[in-house]
C-alpha positions as CSV (number, residue, x, y, z in Angstrom):
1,X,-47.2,-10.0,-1.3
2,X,-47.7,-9.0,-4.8
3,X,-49.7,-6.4,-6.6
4,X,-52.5,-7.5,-8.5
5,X,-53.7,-6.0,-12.2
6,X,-56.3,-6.2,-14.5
7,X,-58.7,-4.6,-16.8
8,X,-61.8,-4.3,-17.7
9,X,-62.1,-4.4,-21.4
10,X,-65.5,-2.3,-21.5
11,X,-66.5,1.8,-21.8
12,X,-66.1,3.0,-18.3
13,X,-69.3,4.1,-16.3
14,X,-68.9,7.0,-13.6
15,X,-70.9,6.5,-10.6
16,X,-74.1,7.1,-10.8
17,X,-76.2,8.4,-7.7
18,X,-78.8,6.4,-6.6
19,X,-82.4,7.2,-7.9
20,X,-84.7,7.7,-5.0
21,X,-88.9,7.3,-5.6
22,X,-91.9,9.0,-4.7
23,X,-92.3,6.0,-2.7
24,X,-89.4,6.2,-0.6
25,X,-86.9,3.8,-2.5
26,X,-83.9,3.7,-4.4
27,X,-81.9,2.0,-6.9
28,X,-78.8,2.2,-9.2
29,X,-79.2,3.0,-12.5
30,X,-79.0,-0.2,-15.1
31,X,-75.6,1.3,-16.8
32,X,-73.9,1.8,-13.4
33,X,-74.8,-1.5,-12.0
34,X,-73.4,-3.4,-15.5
35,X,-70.3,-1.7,-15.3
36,X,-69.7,-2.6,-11.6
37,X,-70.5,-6.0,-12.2
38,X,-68.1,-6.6,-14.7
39,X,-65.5,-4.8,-12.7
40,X,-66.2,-7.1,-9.5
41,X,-66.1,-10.2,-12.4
42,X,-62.1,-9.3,-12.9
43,X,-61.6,-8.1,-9.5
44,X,-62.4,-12.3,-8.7
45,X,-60.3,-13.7,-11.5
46,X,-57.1,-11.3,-10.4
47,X,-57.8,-12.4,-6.9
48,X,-57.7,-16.0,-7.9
49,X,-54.8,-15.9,-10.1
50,X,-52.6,-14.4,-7.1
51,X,-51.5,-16.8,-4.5
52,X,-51.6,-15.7,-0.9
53,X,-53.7,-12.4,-1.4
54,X,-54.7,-11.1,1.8
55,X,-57.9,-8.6,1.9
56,X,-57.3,-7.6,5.5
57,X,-54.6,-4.8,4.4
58,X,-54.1,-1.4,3.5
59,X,-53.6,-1.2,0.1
60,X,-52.1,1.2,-3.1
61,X,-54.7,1.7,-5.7
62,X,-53.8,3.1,-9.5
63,X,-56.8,3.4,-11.6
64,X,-56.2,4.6,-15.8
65,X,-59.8,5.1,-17.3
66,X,-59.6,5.2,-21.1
67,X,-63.0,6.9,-21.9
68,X,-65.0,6.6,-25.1
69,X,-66.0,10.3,-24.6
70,X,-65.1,13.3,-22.8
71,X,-67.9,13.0,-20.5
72,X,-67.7,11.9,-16.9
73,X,-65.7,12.8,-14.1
74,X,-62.2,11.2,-13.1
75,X,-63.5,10.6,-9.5
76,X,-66.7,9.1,-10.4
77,X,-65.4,6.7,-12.7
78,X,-62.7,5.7,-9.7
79,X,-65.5,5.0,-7.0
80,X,-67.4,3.2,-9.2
81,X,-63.9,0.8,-9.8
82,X,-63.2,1.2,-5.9
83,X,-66.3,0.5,-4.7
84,X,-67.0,-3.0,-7.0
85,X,-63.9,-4.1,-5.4
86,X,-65.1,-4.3,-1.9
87,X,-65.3,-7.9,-0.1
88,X,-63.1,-9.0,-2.9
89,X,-60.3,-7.0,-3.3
90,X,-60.2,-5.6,0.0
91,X,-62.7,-5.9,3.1
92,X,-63.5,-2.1,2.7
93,X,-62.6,0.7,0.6
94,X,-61.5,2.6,3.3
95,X,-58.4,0.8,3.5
96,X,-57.0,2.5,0.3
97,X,-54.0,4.5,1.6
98,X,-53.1,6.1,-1.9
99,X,-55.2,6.2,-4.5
100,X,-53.4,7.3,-8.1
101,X,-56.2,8.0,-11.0
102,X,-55.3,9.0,-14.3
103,X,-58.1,10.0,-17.2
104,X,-57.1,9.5,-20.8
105,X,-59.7,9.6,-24.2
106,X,-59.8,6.2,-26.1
107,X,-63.0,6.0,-28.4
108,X,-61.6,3.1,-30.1
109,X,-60.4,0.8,-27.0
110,X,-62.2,2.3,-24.1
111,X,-61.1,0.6,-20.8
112,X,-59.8,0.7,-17.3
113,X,-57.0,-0.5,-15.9
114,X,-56.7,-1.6,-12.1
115,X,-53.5,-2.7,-10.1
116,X,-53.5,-2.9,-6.4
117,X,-50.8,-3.2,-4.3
118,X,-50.9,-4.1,-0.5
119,X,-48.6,-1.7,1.6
């Protein structure tokens, strides 16, 4: 089987911690949830664009986040991409093996780039 790529042509959002209210609930911040969304929105066309991907594997993940600005953290910005990509990618984030992250600064092209690769 193949590795699959793609990117997300959009400023990277780190995970965000849930927000938790007086009243006992909580919820993702707007930003956080956007982001992921788009993420799990090319997580789907990569899937469909490469034949016989199995999601029952454990899996290579490289992760390059091209920030707008030096703000957020490396690992932050990686579980938000990790985490979008579960039931799609993968069943469950926990089967990523390896997991290679590189940060760079991009103000003009901010981005992340994804390829997964089943082991």
């Amino acid at each position: 089987m193949t590795a699959l790529s793609f990117t997300v042509h959009e400023a990277p959002v780190p995970k965000a911690r849930a927000r938790v209210m007086a009243a006992g609930w909580s919820f993702t911040p707007k930003r956080t949830r956007d982001f992921e969304a788009k993420v799990r929105e090319e997580a789907v066309a990569a899937v469909a664009a490469t034949p016989g991907w199995r999601t029952d594997v454990d899996m290579r993940v490289r992760v390059a986040v091209y920030r707008a600005r030096r703000a957020g953290d490396l690992d932050n910005f990686a579980k938000a991409i990790t985490d979008s990509m579960n039931r799609i990618v993968y069943e469950d984030d926990r089967q990523i093996r390896e997991l290679h992250t590189l940060l760079f600064d991009d103000k003009d092209d901010p981005r992340a780039l994804v390829e997964v690769e089943p082991l």
